[in-house]
VEXVEX-511139 format. One record per residue (C-alpha): x, y, z; residue number from 1. Coordinates in nm, 3 decimals, decimal comma. Last residue first. Example, Ala and Ser with C-alpha at 12.3 -4.5 7.8 and 13.67 -1.06 7.14 Angstrom:
2
+---------+---------+---------+-----+
!       u !       v !       w ! num !
+---------+---------+---------+-----+
!   1,367 !  -0,106 !   0,714 !   2 !
!   1,230 !  -0,450 !   0,780 !   1 !
+---------+---------+---------+-----+
END
This chain:
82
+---------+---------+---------+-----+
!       u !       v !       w ! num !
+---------+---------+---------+-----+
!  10,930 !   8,837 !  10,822 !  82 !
!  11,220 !   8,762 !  10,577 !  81 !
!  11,109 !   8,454 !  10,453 !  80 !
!  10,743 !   8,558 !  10,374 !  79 !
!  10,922 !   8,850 !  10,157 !  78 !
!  11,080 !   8,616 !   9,960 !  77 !
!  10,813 !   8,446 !   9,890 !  76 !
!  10,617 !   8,718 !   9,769 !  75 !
!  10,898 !   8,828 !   9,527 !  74 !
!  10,937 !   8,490 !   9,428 !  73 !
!  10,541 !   8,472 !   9,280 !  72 !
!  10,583 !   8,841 !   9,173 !  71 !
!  10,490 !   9,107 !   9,384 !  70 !
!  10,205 !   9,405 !   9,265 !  69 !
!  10,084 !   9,620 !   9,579 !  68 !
!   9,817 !   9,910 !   9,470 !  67 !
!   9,658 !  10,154 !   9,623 !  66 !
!   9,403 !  10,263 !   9,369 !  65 !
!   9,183 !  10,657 !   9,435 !  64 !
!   8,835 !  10,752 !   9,232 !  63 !
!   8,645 !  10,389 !   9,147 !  62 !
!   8,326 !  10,416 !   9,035 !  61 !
!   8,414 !  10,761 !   8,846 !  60 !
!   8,297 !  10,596 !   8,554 !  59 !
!   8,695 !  10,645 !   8,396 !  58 !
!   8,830 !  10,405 !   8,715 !  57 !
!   8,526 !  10,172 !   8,682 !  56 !
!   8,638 !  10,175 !   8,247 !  55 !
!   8,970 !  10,156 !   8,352 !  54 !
!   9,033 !   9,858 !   8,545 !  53 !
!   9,169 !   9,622 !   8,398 !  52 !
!   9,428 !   9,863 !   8,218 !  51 !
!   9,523 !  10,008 !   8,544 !  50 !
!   9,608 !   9,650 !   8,702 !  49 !
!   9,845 !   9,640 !   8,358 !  48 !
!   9,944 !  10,021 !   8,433 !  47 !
!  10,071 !   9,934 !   8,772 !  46 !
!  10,309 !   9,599 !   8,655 !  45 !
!  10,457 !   9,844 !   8,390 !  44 !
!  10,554 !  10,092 !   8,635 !  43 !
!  10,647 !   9,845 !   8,896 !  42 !
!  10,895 !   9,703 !   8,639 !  41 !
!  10,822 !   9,364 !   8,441 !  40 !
!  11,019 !   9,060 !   8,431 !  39 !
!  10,790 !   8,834 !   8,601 !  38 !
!  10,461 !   9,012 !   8,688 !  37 !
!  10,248 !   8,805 !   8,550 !  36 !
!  10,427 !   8,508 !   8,801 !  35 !
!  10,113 !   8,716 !   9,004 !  34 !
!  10,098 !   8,836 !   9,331 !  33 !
!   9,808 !   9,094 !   9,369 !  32 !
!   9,742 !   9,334 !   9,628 !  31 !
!   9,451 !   9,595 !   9,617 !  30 !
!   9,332 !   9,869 !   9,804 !  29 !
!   9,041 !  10,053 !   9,669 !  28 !
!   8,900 !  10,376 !   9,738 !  27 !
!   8,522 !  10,433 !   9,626 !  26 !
!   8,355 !  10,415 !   9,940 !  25 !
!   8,645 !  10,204 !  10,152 !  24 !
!   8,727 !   9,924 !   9,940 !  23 !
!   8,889 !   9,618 !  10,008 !  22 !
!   9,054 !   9,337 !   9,767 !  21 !
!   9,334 !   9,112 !   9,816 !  20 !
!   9,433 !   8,864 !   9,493 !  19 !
!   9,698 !   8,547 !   9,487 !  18 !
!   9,696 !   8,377 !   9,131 !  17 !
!   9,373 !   8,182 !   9,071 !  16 !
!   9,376 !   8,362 !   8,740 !  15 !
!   9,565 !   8,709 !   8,678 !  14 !
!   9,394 !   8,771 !   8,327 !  13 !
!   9,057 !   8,735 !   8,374 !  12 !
!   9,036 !   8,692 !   8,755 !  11 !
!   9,138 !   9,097 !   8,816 !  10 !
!   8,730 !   9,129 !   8,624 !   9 !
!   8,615 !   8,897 !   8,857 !   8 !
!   8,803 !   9,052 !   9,162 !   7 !
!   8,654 !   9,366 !   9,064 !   6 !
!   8,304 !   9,204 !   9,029 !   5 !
!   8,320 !   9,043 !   9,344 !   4 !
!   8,407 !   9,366 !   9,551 !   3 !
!   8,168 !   9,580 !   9,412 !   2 !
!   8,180 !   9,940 !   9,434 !   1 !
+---------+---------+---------+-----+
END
């Protein structure tokens, strides 16, 4: 799996918005913060990251996504209350 490529593809619609990769054979975790995300319930944040990446998903490239979607506040919010 390739790292740069993922993030490439993740690029396209989340921008210079706040993106963690790592992969473990064909596991991925990911985090992405996005203001994307604004208004729009875990479910619905999920199946856009899904939608990016179906085709590596469908290829069998990628088996297994861990995913952590925040918003722009969300993040900060959490950052406040470590």
């Amino acid at each position: 799996m390739d790292l740069k490529e993922i993030r490439e593809i993740l690029e396209t619609t989340f921008g210079d918005d706040q993106i963690e990769l790592q992969a473990e054979g064909n596991k991925l975790v990911l985090s992405v913060v996005s203001e994307k995300f604004e208004g729009l319930s875990r479910v619905k944040r999920q199946q856009l990251v899904y939608s990016l990446l179906n085709d590596r998903i469908s290829s069998g490239e990628i088996h297994a996504v861990t995913m952590t979607t925040l918003t722009l506040r969300e993040r900060a919010g959490s950052d406040q209350t470590k």
